[in-house]
Every structure is written in structure tokens, then in C-alpha cells.
MARVEXPA-186799 format. One line per field, with one value per residue (C-alpha): residue number from 1; residue in three letters; x, z, y. Coordinates in Angstrom, 2 decimals, decimal comma, padded with zeros to 5 digits. Layout:
% residues N
resi c(NUM | ...) $
resn c(ALA | ...) $
xx c(X | ...) $
zz c(Z | ...) $
yy c(Y | ...) $
//
This chain:
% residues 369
resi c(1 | 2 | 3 | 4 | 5 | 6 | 7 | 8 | 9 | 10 | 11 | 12 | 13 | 14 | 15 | 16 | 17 | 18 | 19 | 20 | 21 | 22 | 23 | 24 | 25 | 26 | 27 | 28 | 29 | 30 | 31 | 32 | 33 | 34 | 35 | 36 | 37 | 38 | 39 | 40 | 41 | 42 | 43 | 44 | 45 | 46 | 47 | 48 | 49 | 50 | 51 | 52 | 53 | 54 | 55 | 56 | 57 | 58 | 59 | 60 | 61 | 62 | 63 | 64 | 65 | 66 | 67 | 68 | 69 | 70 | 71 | 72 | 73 | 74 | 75 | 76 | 77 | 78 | 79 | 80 | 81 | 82 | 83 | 84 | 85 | 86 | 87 | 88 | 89 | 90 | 91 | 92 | 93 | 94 | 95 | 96 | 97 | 98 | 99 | 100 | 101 | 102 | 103 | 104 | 105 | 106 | 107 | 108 | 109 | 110 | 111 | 112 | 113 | 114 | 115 | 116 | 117 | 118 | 119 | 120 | 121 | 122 | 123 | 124 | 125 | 126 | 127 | 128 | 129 | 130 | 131 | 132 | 133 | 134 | 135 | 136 | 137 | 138 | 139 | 140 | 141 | 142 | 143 | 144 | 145 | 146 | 147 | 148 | 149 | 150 | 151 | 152 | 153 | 154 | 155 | 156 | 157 | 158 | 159 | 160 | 161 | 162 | 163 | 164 | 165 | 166 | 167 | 168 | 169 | 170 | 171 | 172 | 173 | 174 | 175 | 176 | 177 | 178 | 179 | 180 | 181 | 182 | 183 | 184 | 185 | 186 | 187 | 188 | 189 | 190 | 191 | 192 | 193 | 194 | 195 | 196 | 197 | 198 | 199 | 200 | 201 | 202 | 203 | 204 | 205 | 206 | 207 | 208 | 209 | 210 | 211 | 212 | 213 | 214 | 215 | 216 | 217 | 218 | 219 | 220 | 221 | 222 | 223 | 224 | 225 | 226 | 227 | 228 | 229 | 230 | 231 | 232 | 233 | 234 | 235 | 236 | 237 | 238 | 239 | 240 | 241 | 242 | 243 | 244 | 245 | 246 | 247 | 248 | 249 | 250 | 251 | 252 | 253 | 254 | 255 | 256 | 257 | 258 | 259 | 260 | 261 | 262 | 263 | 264 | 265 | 266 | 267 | 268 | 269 | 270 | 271 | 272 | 273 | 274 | 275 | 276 | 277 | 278 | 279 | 280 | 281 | 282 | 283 | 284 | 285 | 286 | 287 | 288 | 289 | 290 | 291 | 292 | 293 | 294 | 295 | 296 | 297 | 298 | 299 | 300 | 301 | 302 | 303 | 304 | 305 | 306 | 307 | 308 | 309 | 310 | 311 | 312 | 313 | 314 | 315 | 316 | 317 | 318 | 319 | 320 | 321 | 322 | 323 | 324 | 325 | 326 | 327 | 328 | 329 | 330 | 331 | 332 | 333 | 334 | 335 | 336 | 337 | 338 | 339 | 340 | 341 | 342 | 343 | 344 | 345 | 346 | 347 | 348 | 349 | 350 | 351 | 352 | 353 | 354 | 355 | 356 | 357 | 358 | 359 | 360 | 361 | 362 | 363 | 364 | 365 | 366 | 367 | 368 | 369) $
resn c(UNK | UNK | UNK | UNK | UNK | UNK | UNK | UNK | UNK | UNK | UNK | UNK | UNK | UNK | UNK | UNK | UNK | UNK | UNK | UNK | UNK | UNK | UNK | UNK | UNK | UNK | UNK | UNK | UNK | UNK | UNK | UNK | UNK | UNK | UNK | UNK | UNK | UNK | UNK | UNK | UNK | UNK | UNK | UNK | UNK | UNK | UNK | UNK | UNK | UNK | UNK | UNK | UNK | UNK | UNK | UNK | UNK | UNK | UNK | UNK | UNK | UNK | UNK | UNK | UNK | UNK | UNK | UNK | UNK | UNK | UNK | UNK | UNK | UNK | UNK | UNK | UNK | UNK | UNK | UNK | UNK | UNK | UNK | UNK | UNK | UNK | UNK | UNK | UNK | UNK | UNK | UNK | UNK | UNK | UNK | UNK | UNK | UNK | UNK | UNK | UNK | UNK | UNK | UNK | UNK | UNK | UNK | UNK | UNK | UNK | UNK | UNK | UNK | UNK | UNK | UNK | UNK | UNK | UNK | UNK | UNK | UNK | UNK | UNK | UNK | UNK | UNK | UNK | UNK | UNK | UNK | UNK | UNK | UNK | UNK | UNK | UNK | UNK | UNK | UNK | UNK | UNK | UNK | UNK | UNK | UNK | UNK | UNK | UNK | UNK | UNK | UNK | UNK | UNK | UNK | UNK | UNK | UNK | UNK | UNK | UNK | UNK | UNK | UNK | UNK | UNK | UNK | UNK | UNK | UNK | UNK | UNK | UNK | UNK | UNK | UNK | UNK | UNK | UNK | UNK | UNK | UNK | UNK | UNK | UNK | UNK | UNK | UNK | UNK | UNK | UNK | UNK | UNK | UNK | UNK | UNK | UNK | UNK | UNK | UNK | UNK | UNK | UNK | UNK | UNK | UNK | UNK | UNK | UNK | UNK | UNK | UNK | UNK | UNK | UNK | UNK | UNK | UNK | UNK | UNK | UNK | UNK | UNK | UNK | UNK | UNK | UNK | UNK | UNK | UNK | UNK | UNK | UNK | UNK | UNK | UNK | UNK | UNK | UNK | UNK | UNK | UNK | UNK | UNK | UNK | UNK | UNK | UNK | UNK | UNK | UNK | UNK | UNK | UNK | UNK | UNK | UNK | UNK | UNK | UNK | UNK | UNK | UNK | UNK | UNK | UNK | UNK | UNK | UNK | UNK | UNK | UNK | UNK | UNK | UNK | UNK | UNK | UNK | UNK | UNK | UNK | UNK | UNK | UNK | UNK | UNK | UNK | UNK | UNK | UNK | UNK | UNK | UNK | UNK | UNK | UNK | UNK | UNK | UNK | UNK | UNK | UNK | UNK | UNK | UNK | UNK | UNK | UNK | UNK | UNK | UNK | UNK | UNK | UNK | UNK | UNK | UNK | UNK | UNK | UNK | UNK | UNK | UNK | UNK | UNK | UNK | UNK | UNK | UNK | UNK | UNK | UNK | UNK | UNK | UNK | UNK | UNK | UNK | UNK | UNK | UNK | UNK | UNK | UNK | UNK | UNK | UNK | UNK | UNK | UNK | UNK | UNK | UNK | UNK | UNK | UNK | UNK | UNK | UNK | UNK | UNK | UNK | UNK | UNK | UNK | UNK | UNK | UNK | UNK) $
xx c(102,53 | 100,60 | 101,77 | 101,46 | 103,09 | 105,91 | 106,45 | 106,92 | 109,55 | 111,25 | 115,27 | 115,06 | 118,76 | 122,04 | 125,35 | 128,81 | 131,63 | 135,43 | 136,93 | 140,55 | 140,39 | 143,73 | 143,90 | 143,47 | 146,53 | 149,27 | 147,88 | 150,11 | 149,47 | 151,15 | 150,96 | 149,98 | 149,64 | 146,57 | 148,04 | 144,59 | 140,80 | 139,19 | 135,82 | 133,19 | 129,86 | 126,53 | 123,75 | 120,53 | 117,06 | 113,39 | 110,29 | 108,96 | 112,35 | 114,00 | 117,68 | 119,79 | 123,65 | 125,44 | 128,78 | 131,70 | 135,33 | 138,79 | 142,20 | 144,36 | 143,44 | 140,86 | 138,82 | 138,92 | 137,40 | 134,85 | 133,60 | 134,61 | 131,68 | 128,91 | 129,60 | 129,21 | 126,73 | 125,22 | 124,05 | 121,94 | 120,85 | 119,35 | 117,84 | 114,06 | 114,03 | 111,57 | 114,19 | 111,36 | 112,23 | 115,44 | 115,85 | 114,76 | 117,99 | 120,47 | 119,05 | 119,42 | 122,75 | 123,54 | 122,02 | 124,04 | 127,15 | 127,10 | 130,66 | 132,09 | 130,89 | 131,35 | 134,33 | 135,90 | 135,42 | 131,80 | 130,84 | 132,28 | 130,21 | 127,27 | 127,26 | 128,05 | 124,94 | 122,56 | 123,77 | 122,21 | 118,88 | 118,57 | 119,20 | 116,07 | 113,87 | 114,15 | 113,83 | 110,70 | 109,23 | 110,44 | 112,77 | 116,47 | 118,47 | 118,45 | 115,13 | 114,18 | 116,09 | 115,33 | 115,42 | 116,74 | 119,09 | 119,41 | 123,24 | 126,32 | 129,95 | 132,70 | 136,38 | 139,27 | 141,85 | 143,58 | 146,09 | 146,56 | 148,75 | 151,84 | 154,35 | 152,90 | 155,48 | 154,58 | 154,16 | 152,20 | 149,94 | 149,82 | 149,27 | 146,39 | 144,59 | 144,57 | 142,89 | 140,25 | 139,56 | 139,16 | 136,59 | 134,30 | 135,08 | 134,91 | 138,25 | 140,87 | 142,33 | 145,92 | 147,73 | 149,89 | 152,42 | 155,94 | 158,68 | 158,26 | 155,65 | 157,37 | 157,42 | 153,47 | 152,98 | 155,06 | 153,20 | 149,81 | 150,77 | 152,12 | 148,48 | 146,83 | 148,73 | 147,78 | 144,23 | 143,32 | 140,66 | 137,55 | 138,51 | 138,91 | 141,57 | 141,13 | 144,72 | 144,22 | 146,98 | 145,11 | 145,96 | 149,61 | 149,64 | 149,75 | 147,12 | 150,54 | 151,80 | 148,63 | 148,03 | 151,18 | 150,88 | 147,17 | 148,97 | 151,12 | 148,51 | 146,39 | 146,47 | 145,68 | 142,29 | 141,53 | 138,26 | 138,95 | 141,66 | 140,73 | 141,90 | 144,58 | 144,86 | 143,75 | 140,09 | 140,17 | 141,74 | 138,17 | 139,55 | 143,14 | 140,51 | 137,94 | 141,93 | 142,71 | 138,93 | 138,96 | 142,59 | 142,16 | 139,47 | 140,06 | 137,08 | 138,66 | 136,77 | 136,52 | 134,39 | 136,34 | 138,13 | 134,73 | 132,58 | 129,65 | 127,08 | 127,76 | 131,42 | 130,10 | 127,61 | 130,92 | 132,66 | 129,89 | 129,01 | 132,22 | 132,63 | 135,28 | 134,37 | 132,26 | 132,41 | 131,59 | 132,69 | 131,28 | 131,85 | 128,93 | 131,15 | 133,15 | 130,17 | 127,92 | 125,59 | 123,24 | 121,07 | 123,38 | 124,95 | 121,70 | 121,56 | 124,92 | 123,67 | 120,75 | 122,53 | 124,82 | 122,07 | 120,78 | 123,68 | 123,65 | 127,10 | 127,92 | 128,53 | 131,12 | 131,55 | 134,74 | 135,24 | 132,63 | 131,87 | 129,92 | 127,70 | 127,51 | 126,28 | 123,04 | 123,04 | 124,80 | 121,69 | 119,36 | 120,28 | 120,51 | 123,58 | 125,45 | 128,40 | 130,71 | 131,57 | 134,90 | 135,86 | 138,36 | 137,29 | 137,65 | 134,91 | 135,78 | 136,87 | 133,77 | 130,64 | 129,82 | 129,81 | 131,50 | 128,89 | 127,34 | 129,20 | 127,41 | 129,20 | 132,00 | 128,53 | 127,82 | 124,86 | 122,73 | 121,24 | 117,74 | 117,70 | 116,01 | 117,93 | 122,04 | 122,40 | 125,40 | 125,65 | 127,76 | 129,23 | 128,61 | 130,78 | 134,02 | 132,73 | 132,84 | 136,56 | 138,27 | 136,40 | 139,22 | 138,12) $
zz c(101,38 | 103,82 | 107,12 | 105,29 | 102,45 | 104,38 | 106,93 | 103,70 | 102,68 | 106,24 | 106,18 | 109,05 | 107,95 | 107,16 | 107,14 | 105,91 | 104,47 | 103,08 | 100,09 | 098,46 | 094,93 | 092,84 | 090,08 | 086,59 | 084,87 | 085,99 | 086,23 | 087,38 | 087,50 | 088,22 | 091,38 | 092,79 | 091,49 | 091,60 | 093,31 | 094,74 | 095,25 | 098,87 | 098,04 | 100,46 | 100,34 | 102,03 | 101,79 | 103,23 | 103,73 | 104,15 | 106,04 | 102,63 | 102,18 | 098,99 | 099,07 | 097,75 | 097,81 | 096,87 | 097,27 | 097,50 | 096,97 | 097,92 | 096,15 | 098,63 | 101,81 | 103,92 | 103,44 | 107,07 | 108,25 | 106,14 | 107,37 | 110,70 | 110,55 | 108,34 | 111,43 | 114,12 | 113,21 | 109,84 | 110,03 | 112,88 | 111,80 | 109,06 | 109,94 | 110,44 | 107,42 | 104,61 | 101,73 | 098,97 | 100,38 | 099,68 | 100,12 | 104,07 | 104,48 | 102,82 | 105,34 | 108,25 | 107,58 | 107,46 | 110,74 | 112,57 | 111,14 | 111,74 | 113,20 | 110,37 | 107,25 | 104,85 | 104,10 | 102,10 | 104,63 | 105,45 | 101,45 | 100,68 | 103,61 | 102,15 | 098,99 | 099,83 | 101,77 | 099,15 | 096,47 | 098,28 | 099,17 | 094,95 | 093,84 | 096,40 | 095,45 | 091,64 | 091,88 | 094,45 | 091,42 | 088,82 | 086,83 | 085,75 | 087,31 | 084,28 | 083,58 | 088,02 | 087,98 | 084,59 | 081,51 | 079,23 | 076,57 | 075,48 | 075,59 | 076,41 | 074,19 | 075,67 | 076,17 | 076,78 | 079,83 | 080,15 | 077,33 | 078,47 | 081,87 | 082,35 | 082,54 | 079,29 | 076,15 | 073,38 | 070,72 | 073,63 | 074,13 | 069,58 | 070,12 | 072,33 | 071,32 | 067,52 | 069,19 | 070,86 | 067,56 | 065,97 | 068,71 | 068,00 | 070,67 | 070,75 | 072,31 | 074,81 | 077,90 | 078,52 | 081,69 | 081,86 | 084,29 | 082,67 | 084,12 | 081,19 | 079,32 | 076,29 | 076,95 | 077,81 | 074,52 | 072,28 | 073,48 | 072,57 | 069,07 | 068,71 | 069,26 | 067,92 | 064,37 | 064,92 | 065,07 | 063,30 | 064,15 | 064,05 | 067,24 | 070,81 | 073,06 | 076,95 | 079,01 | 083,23 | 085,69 | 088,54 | 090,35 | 089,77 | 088,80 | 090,20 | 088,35 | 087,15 | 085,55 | 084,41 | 082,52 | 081,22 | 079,52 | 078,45 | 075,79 | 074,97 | 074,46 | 072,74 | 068,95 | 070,05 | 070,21 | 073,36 | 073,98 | 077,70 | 080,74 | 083,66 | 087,41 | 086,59 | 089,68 | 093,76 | 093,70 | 096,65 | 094,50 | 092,71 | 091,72 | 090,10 | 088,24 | 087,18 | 085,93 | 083,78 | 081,87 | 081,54 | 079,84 | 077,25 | 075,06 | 076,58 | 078,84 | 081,99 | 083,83 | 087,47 | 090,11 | 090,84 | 094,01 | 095,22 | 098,25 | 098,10 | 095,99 | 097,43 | 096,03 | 092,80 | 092,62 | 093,39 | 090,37 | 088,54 | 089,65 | 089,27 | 085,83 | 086,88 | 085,05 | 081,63 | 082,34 | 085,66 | 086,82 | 089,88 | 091,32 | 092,55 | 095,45 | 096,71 | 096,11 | 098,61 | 096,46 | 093,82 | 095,40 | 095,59 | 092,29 | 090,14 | 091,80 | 091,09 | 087,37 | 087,30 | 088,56 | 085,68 | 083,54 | 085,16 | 083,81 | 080,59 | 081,37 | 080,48 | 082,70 | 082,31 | 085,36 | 086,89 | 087,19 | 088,39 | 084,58 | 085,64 | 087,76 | 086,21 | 082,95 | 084,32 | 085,96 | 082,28 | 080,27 | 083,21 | 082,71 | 079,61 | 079,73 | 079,62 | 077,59 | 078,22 | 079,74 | 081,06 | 079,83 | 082,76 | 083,69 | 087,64 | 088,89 | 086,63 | 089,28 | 091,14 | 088,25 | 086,29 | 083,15 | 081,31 | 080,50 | 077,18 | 074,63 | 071,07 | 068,53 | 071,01 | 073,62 | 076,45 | 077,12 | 080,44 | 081,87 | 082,07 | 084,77 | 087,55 | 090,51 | 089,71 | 086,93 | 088,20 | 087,93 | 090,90 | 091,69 | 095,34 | 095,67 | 094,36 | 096,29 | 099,45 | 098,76 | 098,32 | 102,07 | 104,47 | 107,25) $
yy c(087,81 | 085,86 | 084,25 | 080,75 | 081,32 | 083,41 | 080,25 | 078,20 | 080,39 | 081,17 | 080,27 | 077,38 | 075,63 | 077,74 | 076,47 | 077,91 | 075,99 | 077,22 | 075,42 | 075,97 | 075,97 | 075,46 | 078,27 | 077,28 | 078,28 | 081,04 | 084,67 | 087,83 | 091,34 | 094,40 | 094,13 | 090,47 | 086,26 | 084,74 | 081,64 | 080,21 | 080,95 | 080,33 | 079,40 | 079,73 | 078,49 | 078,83 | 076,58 | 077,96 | 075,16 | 076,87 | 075,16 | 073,85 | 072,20 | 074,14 | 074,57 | 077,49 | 076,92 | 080,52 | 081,06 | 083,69 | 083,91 | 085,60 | 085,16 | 083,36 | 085,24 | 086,42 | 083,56 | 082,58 | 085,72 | 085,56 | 082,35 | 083,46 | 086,19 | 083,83 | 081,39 | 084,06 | 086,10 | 086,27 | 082,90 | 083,17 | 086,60 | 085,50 | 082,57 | 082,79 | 085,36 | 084,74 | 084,13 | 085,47 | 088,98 | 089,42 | 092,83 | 092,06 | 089,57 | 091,72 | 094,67 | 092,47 | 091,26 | 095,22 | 095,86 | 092,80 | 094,03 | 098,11 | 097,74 | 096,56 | 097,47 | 098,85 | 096,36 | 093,57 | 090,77 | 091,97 | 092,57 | 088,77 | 087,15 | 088,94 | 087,45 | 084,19 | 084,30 | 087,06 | 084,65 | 081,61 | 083,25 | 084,41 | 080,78 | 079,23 | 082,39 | 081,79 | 078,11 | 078,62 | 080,54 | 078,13 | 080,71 | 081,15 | 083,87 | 085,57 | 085,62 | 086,25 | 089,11 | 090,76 | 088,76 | 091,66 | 089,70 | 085,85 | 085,87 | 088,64 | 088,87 | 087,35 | 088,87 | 086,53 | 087,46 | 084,25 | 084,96 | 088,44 | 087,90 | 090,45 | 087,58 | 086,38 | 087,15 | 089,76 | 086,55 | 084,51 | 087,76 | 087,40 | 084,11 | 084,02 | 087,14 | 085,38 | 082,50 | 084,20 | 085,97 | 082,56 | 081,47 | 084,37 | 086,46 | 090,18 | 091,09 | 090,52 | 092,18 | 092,40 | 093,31 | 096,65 | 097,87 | 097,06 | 099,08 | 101,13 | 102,38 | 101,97 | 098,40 | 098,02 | 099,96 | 097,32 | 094,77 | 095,79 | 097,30 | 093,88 | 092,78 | 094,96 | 094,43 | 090,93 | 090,90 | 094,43 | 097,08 | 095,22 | 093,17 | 095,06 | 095,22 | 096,32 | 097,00 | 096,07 | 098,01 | 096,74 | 099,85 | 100,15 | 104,12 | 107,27 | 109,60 | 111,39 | 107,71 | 106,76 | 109,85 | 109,46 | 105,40 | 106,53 | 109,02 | 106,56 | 104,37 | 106,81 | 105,35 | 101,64 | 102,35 | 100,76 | 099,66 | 100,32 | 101,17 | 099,63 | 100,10 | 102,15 | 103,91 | 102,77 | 103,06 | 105,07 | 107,49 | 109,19 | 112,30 | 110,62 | 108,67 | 111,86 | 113,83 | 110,84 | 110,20 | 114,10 | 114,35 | 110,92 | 109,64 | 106,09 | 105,02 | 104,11 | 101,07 | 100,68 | 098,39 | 095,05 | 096,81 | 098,39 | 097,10 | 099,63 | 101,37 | 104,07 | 104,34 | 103,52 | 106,66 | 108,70 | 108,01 | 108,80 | 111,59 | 112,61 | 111,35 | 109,32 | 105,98 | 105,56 | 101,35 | 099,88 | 096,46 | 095,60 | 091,39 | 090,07 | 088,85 | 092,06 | 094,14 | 091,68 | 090,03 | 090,15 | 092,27 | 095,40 | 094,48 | 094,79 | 098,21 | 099,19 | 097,94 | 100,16 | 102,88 | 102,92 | 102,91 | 105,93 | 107,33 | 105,98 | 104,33 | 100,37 | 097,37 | 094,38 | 093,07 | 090,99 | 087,38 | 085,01 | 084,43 | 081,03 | 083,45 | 087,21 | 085,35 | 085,17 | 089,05 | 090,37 | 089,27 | 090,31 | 094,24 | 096,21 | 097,88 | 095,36 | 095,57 | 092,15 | 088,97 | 088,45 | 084,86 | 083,08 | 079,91 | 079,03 | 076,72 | 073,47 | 071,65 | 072,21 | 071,88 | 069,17 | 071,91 | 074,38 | 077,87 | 077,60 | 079,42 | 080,28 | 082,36 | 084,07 | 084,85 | 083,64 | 082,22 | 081,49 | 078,59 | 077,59 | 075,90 | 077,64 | 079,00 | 080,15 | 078,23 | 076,46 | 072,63 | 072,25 | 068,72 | 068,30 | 065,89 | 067,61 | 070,85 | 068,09 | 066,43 | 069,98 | 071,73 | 072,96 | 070,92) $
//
């Protein structure tokens, strides 16, 4: 690139903002509430005047410390960066941050700030997310998790899955971790009674097991025919999760809780996950999730990533290995859109840059001043 074209492109504005973002509707777990989303943005400005807003997100803590370190150092130590070279940033925010990565609060300041510099390079070039960083598919199948939550009753879990069925969707997830497995196992026969075999149905422990436990509920959950069993154990746990894939035939998912690539190459080299899941924001950015992407395709193993629908949209039809879209709506109260939706698929924007259609001024009333 020449010096001209670089100094166009050079980040000469950053600034770093925290909103708090009601949830949607209730959502419990096995082990937590989803009781509200800190937000936090980043809005970068180069010399020729284009603007990239990205963003990045906890769920009810940490946000503080996040913007703590955008405000302290990453701002500045990006600033001055060409934002075309987006490899260059992400390695400079590394090399200001030795100290503390790798980590949750360093990964989640990344993004908010990778994010931003992806949505002013692919409107620079005039392209969609989708298309900048791949273009493989038109549109990706949606799952539903909203009507899936653990405090949810076995007719509401019914209920919901045979309305997601109706809209076209491909399946539904529902959270596991009863006190009993018996009880986990009612539930989704229930379900899967309901709806039949052409429609799938992934379970979510969000780490509640011991590799013993987990085992244990994946036997009992053997003739559901689960499309997938995800975070059933810590994810610091690699070799719980490589004894469970090797003793059941369900594929056991894994990424949400993971804040490197480097953790990601251990489960599969260790066979330890045949779906990965990685979130744009706890992995840093789309920079190291695309990686993470094309590492699992190295390994011929499928990606469905977690939450940030309005976002991984775009990134799930950039790759080809995607497998689906997790539907659960968050950023309503901050776009002036829903995503598109064809046929139970989600489908990506056109618009160059992210995609998003935030509403600046609803991003502006709910900031933690």
C-alpha cells in the first residue's frame, strides 16, 4: 500500500463508550440468569473521514474493566494504525497488553475495537461483511434458544419448540442441568415427541458437569437423537471433554467460554469437540474468529457460533463450514431493524460495513455516563 493511500486509512479518532442493555425476555441456565448485557462500543474515525462503530458485550459484569483498558491503553495504541490492515491492529493491541492476555477482559476489549476497524475496512472497499470477509453462502439455518430456558416448563419447552418448527426453523436448543437426569431427559422426549425426527434438538449445560455426570445424562440422552451437547463440562476441562465425545455418539459443542485460538486447536487435536462455537466477542474479534473458523475446517469439523446473531450472520455465510445460527434477539433496543429472516435462514445485509442499522440515538439515551 502506498504512504498516501495508508495516511487515508490511518485511525486518527477512537473513542470507547459502555451501555446497559435490559435483556429481552427471562433466560436461566444451570448455572447463572442473564439479567443484563453491558454493551460497549468503539467508534474509530480515519484521515479520509470514514467511521467504523464495532462493539462488544458482557452479561452483567465486567463491563467496566473492559472499558477501563480500551480507555487506557488500547485506544491510544491503536491510534495512528492503518485500519485496512487489520491483522497489524489486532497484533498491536497484543503487544500493549502482554501482561494480561490471554483473558476475558482483554479478548472483549479486543473485539469491541477489531469489530470497529472490519466495519470502516469493508465500507472503505464498498462491501458487506459477508461478502469482505469471504462471501461463501447467501443465507445460514436458524435454531431457536429463547423457548428453551431451564426454568421454562416441559409444555412451554412443547410449546415453543412447535413454534419454531412452524417458522421454518431447523431446530431448537434447550437448557439441561435438572437435579436429575431423569428429569432433563423427560423434558426433551417431551419435545422431541412434539416436533418428530425431521426437526433437531441441541441440549446446553453451560458447564454444569463433571466428565463423570456428563457421561452419565449423555446415555440417558442417547435415543433423543441430539443434534448436539454443548458445554457440558468447564472448558478448561479438555480431556473431561475428549472422555465424553469418545464414550457417546452425541457431538459435543464447545467455544462460547473460550478466549483464544489457541484453546480451540486443543480440543481438536484432541478430538474433544466435532462443533465449535466461538463469539466474536470473547474470542477478540473478527479477526481471530475467522481463524478459529478456518481452523475447524482444517479439520473438517462444523461451526455455529454463540449469540451476537445480528453480527455472526454476516461471518456464518462468510465461511463454509458453517452449520447454524443461533436465533436470540438482543440488540432491538439499539437498531432500527430486526435481521432478515427467509424460510427459517438467516440472511445478511448488504449494506457495506457490519451490517447493523444501529440507532445512534437509542445507543446515546441508554450510555452509563
Amino acid at each position: 500500500m502506498t504512504g498516501v493511500a495508508a495516511s487515508r486509512d490511518a485511525i486518527v479518532r477512537a473513542e470507547a463508550w459502555l451501555c446497559d442493555l435490559p435483556v429481552e425476555t427471562v433466560r436461566t441456565d444451570a448455572m447463572q440468569s442473564f439479567l443484563s448485557q453491558e454493551t460497549i462500543f468503539v467508534r474509530i474515525e480515519t484521515a479520509s473521514g470514514a467511521t467504523g462503530l464495532g462493539y462488544s458485550y458482557t452479561i452483567g459484569t465486567g463491563g467496566g474493566a473492559v472499558l477501563d483498558l480500551l480507555r487506557t491503553v488500547l485506544l491510544d495504541a491503536v491510534t495512528g494504525l492503518d485500519a485496512s490492515r487489520h491483522e497489524a491492529v489486532w497484533r498491536a493491541m497484543i503487544s500493549s497488553t502482554r501482561a494480561t492476555t490471554v483473558g476475558a477482559v482483554s479478548s472483549l476489549a479486543f473485539a469491541a475495537i477489531d469489530t470497529a476497524v472490519w466495519d470502516v475496512k469493508a465500507k472503505s472497499s464498498n462491501a458487506p461483511l459477508w461478502i469482505a470477509a469471504g462471501g461463501a453462502r447467501e443465507s445460514i439455518p436458524l435454531y431457536d434458544t429463547e423457548g428453551g430456558w431451564l426454568h421454562l416448563s416441559g409444555d412451554e419447552l412443547v410449546e415453543s419448540a412447535l413454534s419454531a418448527q412452524r417458522h421454518g426453523l431447523g431446530g431448537v436448543k434447550i437448557k439441561v442441568g435438572k437435579p436429575r437426569g431423569a428429569e432433563d431427559a423427560e423434558r426433551l422426549r417431551a419435545v422431541r415427541d412434539a416436533v418428530g425426527w425431521g426437526f433437531d434438538i441441541m441440549v446446553d449445560a453451560n458447564q454444569a458437569f463433571t466428565a463423570a455426570e456428563a457421561i452419565r445424562r449423555a446415555a440417558q440422552f442417547d435415543d433423543i437423537g441430539l443434534a448436539w451437547f454443548e458445554e457440558p463440562l468447564p472448558a478448561e476441562d479438555v480431556s473431561g471433554h475428549a472422555s465424553l465425545a469418545r464414550s457417546s455418539s452425541i457431538p459435543i459443542a464447545v467455544g462460547e467460554s473460550m478466549y483464544s485460538i489457541g484453546h480451540f486447536k486443543e480440543y481438536l487435536h484432541a478430538g474433544a469437540a466435532s462443533i465449535l462455537q466461538p463469539d466474536v466477542a470473547r474470542i477478540g474479534g473478527i479477526t481471530p474468529w475467522l481463524k478459529v473458523a478456518h481452523l475447524a475446517e482444517a479439520y473438517n469439523v462444523a461451526v455455529a457460533p454463540h449469540f451476537l446473531m445480528e453480527l455472526h450472520v454476516a461471518l456464518t455465510c462468510a465461511v463454509p463450514n458453517s452449520l447454524y445460527l443461533e436465533h436470540i434477539p438482543q440488540l432491538r433496543a439499539l437498531t432500527n431493524g430486526d435481521m432478515a429472516i427467509e424460510s427459517g435462514a438467516g440472511v445478511p445485509s448488504d449494506t457495506p460495513g457490519l451490517g447493523i442499522d444501529w440507532n445512534l440515538d437509542a445507543i446515546d439515551g441508554l450510555r452509563v455516563r
